[in-house]
Legacy VTK file of the C-alpha trace (Angstrom):
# vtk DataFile Version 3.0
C-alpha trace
ASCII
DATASET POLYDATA
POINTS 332 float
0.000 0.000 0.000
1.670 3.498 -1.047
1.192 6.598 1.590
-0.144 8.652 -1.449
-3.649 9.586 -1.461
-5.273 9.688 -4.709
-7.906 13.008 -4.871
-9.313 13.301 -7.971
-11.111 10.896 -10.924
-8.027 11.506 -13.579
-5.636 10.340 -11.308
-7.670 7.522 -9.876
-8.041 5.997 -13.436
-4.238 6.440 -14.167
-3.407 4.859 -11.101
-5.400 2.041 -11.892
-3.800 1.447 -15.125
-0.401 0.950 -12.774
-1.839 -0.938 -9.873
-0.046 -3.789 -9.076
-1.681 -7.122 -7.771
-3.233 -7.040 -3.876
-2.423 -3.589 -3.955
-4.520 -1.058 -1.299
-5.245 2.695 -3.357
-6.292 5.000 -0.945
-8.588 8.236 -1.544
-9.783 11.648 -0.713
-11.761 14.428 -2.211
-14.736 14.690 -5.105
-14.083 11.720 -7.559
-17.479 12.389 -9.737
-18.641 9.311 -12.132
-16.063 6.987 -12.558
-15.438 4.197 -14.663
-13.418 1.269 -13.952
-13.073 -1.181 -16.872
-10.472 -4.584 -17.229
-9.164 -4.347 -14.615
-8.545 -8.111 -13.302
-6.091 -9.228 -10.687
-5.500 -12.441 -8.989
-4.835 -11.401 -5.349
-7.118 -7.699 -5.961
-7.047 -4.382 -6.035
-8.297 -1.999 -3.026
-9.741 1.407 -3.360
-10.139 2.526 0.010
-11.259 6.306 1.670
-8.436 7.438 3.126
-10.737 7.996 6.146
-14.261 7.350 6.269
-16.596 9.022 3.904
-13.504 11.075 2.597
-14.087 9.914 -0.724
-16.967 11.147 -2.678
-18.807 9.671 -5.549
-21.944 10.895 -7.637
-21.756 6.825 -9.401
-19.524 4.187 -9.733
-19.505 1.852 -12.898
-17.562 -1.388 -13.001
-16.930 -3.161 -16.930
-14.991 -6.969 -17.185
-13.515 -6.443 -13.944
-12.195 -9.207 -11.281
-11.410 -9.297 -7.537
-11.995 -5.359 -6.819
-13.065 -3.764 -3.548
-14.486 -0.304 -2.955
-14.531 0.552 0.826
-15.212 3.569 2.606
-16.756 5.368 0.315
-19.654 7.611 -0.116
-22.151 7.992 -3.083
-24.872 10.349 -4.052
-25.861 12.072 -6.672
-24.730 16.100 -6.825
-28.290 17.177 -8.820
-31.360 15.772 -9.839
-31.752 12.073 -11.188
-32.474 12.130 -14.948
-35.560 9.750 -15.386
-34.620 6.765 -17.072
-36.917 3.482 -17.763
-34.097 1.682 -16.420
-33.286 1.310 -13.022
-30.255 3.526 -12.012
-28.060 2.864 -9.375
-25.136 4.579 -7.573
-22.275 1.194 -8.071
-22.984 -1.387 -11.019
-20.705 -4.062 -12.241
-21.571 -5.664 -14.929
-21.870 -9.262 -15.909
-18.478 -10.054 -16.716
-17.327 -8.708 -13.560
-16.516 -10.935 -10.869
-15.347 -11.099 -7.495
-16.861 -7.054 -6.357
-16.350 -6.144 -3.288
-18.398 -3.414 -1.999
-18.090 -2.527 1.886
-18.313 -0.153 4.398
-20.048 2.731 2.130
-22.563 5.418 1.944
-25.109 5.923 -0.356
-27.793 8.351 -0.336
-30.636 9.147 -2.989
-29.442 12.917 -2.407
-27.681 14.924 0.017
-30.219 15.454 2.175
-31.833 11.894 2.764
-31.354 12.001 6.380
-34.487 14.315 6.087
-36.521 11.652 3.519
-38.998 11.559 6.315
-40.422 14.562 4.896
-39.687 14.619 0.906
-42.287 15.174 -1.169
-43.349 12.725 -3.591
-41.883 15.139 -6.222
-38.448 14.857 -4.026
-38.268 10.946 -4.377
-38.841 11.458 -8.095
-35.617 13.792 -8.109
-33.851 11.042 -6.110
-34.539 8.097 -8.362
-31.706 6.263 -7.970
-30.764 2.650 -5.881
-27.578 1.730 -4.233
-25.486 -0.921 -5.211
-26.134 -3.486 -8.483
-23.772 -6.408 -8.794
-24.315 -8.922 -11.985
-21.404 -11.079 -12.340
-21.112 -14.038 -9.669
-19.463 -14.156 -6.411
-20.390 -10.162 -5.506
-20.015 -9.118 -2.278
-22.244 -5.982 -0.419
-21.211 -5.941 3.304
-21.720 -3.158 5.932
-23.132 -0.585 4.020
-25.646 1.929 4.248
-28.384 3.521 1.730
-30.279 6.276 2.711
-33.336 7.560 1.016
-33.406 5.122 -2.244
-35.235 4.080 -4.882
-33.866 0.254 -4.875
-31.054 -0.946 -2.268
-28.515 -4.103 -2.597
-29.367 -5.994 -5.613
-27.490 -8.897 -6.927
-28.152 -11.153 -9.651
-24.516 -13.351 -10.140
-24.586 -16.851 -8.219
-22.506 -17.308 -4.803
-23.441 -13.739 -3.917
-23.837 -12.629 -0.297
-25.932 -9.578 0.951
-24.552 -9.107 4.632
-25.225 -6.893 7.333
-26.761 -3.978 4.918
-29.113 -1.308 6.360
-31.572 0.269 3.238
-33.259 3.080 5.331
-36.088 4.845 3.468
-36.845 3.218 -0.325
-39.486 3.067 -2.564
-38.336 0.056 -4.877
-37.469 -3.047 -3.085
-34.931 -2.612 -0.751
-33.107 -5.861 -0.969
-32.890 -8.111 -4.157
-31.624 -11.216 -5.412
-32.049 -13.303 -8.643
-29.338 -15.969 -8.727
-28.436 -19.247 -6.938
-26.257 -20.081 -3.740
-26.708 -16.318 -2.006
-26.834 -15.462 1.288
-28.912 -12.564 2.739
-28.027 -12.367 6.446
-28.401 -9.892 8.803
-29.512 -7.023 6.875
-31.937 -3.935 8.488
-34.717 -2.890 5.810
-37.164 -0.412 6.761
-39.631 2.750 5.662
-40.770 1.665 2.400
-42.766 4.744 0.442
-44.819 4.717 -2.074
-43.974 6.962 -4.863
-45.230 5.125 -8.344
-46.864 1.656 -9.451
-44.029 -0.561 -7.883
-45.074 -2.052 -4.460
-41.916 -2.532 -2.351
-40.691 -5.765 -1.115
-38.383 -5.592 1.839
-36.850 -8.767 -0.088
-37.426 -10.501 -2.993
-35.784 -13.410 -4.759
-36.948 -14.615 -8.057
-34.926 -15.790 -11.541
-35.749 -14.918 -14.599
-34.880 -18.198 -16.453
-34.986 -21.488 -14.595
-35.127 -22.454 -11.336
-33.244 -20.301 -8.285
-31.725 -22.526 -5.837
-29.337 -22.641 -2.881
-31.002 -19.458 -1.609
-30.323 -18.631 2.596
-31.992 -15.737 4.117
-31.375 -15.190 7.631
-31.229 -13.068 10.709
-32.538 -10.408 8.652
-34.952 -7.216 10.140
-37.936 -6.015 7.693
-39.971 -3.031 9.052
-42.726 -1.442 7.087
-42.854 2.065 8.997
-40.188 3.240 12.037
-40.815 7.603 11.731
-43.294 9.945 11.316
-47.231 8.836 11.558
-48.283 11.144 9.110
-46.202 10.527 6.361
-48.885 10.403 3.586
-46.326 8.504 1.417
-46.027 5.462 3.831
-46.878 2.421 2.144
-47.958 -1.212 2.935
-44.932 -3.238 2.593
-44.300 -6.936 1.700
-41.501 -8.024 3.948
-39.775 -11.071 2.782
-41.199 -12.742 -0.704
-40.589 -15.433 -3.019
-43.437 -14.568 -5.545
-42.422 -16.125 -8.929
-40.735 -19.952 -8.976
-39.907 -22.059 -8.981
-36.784 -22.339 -6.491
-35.406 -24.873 -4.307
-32.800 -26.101 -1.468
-34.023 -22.854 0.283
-33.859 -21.308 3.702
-35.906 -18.805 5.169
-34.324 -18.991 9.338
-34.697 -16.488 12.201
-36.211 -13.049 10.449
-38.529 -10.368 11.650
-41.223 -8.637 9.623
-42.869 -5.879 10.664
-45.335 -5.209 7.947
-49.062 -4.531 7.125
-49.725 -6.344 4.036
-51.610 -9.597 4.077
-47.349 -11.013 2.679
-45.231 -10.509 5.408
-43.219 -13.832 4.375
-44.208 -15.027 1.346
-42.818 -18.946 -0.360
-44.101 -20.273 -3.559
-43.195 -22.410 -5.513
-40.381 -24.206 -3.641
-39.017 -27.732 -3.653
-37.292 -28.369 -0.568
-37.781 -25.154 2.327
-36.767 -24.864 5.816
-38.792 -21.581 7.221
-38.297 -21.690 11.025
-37.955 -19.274 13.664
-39.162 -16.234 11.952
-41.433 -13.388 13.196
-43.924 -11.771 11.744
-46.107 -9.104 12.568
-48.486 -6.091 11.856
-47.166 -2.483 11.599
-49.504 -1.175 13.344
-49.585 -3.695 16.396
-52.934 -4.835 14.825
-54.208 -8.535 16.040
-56.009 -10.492 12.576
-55.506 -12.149 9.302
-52.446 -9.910 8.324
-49.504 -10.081 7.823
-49.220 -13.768 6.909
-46.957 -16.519 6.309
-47.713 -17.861 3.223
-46.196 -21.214 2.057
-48.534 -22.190 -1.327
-47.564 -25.098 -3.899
-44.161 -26.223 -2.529
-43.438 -30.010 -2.470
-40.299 -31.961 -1.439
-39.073 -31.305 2.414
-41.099 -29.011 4.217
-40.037 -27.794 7.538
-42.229 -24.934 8.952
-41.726 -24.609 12.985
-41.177 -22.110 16.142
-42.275 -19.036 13.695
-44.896 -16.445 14.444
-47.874 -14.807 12.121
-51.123 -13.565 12.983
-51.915 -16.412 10.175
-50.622 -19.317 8.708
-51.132 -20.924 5.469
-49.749 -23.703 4.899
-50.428 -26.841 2.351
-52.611 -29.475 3.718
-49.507 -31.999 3.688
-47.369 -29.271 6.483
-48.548 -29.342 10.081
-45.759 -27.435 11.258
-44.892 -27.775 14.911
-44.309 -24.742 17.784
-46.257 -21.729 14.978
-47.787 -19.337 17.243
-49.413 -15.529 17.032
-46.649 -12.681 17.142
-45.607 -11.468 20.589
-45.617 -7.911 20.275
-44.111 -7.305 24.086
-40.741 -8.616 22.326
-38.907 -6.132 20.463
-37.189 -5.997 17.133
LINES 1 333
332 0 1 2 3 4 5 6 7 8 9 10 11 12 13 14 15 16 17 18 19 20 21 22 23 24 25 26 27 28 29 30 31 32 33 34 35 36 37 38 39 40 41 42 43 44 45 46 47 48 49 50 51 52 53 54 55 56 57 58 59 60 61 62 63 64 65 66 67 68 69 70 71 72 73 74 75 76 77 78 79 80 81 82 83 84 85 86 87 88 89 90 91 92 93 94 95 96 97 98 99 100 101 102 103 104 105 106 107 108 109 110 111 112 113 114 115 116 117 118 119 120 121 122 123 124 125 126 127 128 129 130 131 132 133 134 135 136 137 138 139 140 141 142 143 144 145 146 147 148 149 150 151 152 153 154 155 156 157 158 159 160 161 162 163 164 165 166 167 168 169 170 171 172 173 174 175 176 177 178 179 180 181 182 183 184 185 186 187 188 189 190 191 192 193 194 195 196 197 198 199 200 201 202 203 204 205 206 207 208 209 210 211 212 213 214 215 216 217 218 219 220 221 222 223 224 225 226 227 228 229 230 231 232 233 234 235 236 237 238 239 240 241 242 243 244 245 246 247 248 249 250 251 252 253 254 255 256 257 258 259 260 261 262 263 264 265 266 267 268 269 270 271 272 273 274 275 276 277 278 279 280 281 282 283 284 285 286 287 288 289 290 291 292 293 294 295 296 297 298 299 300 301 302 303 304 305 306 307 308 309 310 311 312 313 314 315 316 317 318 319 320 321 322 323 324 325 326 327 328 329 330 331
């Protein structure tokens, strides 16, 4: 690791070109939109803040790239988010990159999403823009933070892992995966609005070709509504949902849902599913038929015990052992 501290975007992309392999580049200053493209080393490449949150991005964009970590850093957008069909977010790596690292970072919709609680639906609009988008296999997003989103931590490369994330005001999903053998553990979703026709998911998992399998999801927190009452932009959330199919080999252990829509964990579709020791509960502290946990046309081994729902439905074939209604005396 050199002692010089790289603090602008033209010298970050030259020193790139000269890294050498397992090398630690450290940073400081406004860095704007960089791209990062073929860069590939066996033992990595680093680019680190110098100190926390030194290092400033407006995005990030990752081409055919292998074994890279960004850490440290903090991303948001300096004006306005031009609209886009397309979902925009602050760090992407494409498909051919491998092996990303992203940890330890800051991303924000704007500037000022600390203060989300009271954007306008207009101000959302203008802050369009999700966190962190890895496509190519074995992606890493650990121990960051996104504040005031449209979309969170999204991967769609196999052997991914989404760990200990916290998404913090969204109004896409706020945690996505679409590719086999992840992990999702101990992430913190919460304060879904809704802004257009997308209805949030505090997690969703679904392939677009084939079957997903090898999917864990674990230890995570999904709460529909934490701040201000009167937000008229609160929305009812799903909390954790497998929608589409068909998966398999999954694992659905020890998460709590706080939500008010009749999905608070969702599983369809799955061949072989282990759901046990979740929580689930209503937003609003609300005894009924919502939120549920669902678990509709699954087949192989079905394990569904020691959760809590205010309702259960389950196939005909799953008694499930220990399921009881939601204690609401017990934290989250």
């Amino acid at each position: 690791m050199s002692n010089e501290i790289i603090g602008n975007a033209a010298d970050l992309s030259e020193r790139l070109q000269k890294a050498e392999d397992g090398e630690t580049i450290l940073i400081s200053g406004q860095f704007g939109t960089v791209s990062i493209k073929g860069l590939r080393m066996k033992r990595g490449v680093t680019v680190a803040s110098a100190k926390p949150g030194s290092a400033h991005f407006e995005r990030i964009e990752i081409r055919s790239c292998a074994n890279i970590t960004l850490s440290g850093l903090s991303c948001w957008p300096l004006s306005p988010v031009t609209k886009s069909k397309a979902k925009q977010y602050l760090i992407t790596a494409d498909s051919k990159s491998e092996n990303i690292e992203v940890t330890n970072s800051l991303f924000r919709g704007r500037a000022d999403s600390d203060d989300h609680t009271h954007w306008s639906k207009d101000d959302w609009q203008a802050a369009k823009i999700g966190a962190v988008f890895l496509q190519g296999p074995r992606g890493i997003i650990r121990n960051n933070a996104a504040i005031g989103v449209n979309f969170g931590f999204n991967v769609i490369g196999h052997s991914s892992e989404i760990f200990e994330n916290t998404v913090f005001g969204f109004s896409g999903d706020g945690l996505r995966v679409a590719a086999d053998n992840c992990v999702v553990i101990g992430n913190r979703v919460s304060d879904a609005v809704g802004i257009d026709k997308n209805h949030p998911d505090g997690f969703q998992a679904f392939k677009r070709k084939g079957t997903l399998s090898g999917l864990v999801v674990k230890d995570n927190t999904i709460l529909e509504w934490t701040i201000r009452p009167d937000n008229p932009l609160r929305t009812r959330l799903q909390g954790l949902s497998l929608h589409d199919g068909p998966y398999e080999n999954v694992v659905v252990r020890d998460n709590s849902v706080s939500c008010s829509s009749p999905n608070g964990i969702r599983l369809t579709r799955v061949i072989n599913l282990d759901v046990t020791g979740n929580r689930v509960r209503h937003a609003d502290g609300k005894r009924g038929n919502a939120p549920r946990l669902i678990v509709a046309n699954c087949s192989g081994r079905i394990v569904v015990e020691d959760n809590q729902a205010e309702k259960f439905v389950l196939p005909k074939t799953v008694a499930g052992r220990r399921n009881a209604e939601p204690n609401y005396t017990q934290p989250y």
